[in-house]
N, C-alpha and C positions, 0 to 999 in steps of 0.2 A: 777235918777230923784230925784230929791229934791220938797220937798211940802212945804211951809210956810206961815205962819196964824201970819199978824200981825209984821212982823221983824224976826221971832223966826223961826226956822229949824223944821217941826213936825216930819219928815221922810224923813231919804234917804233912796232909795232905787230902786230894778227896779221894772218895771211895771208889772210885777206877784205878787209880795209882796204887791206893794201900794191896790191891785185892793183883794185879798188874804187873806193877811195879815195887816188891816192896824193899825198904832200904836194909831190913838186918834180917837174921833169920829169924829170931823174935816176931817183929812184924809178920811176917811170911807167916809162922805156923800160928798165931793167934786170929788173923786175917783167914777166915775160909778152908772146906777141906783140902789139907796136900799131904805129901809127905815129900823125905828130902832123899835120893837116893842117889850115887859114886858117881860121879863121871868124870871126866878124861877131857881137857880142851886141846884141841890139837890143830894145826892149819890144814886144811882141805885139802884133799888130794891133785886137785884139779887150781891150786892158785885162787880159787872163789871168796876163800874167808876161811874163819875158823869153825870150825865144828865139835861141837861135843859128842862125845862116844858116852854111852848108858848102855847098861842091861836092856834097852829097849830096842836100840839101836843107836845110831847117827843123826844126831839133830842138827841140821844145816841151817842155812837163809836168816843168818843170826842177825840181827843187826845192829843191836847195844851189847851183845856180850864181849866177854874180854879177851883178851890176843891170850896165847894158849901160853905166855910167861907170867902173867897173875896172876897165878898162884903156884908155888913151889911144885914140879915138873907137870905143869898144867891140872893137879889131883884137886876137885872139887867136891861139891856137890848140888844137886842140883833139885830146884821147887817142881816137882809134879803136882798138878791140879786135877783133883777128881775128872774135870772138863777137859783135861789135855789126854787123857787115853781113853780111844775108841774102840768099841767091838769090832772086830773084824774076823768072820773065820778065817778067810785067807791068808791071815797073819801065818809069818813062820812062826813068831815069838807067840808063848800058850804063856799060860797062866790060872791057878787052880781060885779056885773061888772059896774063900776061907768064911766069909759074913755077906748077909745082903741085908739092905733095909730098905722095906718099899715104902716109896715118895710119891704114890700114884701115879704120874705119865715117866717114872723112872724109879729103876733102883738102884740106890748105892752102895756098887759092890767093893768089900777089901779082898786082893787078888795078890795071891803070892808065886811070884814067879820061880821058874827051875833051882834059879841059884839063887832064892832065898829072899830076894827084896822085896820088898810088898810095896801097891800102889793101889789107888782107891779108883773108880770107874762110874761114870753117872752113863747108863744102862739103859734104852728104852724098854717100860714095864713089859711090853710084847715078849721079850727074850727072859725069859723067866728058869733060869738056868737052875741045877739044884747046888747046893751045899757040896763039895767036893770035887766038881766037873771044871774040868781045862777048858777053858774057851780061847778063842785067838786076841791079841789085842795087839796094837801099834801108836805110838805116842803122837798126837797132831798138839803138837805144843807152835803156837802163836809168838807167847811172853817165852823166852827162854830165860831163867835165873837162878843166878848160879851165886854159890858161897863159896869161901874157904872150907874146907874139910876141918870138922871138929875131931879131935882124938875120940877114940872110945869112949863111953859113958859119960861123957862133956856133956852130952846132948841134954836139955828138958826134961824136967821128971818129977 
């Protein structure tokens, strides 16, 4: 499958990769629900690797991402997948439920967190939360992928 922005080829590749792995941010947000939200690469505390730091927490066990010098003092940002953040009450991190759209065996919620950043949530339909209500979540990100930080208003629109 070939992706293109413009005239210019962003990616070939198959549909594991584009959706996975994708090579620009282009790719990334035309490819499947996500959104892109701050983070911070930094080296592990523990010597392990590097870790990104998010609104979400700490996302560790990287294994293709990059050493916490690529990009200018490690400031990124980073591909959330509706698939990479799970309900959890238990979570300390809440998140107020702004949209839901039911999909039958799930819904897919947009969730805006304390400080503001929103991420999207694929929800089993069972937890039928309403419009406004804080629930728990924590990020189980697999692909971890990471951009440069765009300046303000850079972004798609």
């Amino acid at each position: 499958i070939g992706v293109m922005q413009r005239g210019r080829l962003d990616q070939w590749d198959d549909a594991y990769h584009l959706y996975h792995r994708p090579a620009t941010r282009f790719v990334a947000d035309f490819i499947g629900h996500g959104v892109f939200t701050p983070g911070r690469i930094v080296e592990g505390r523990d010597g392990s690797g590097p870790q990104v730091r998010t609104p979400l927490g700490d996302l560790s066990d990287l294994e293709e991402c990059p050493v916490p010098g690529a990009y200018p003092g490690g400031e990124c940002e980073v591909l959330l997948r509706a698939d990479d953040i799970v309900h959890d009450d238990d979570s300390p991190v809440k998140a107020r439920i702004e949209r839901k759209a039911f999909r039958g065996s799930e819904f897919l919620y947009t969730l805006q967190l304390a400080s503001g950043e929103r991420v999207l949530a694929h929800v089993p339909s069972h937890h039928d939360h309403q419009l406004g209500e804080w629930i728990g979540i924590r990020a189980e990100v697999d692909h971890v992928v990471t951009f440069p930080r765009e300046p303000a208003g850079s972004g798609p629109g």
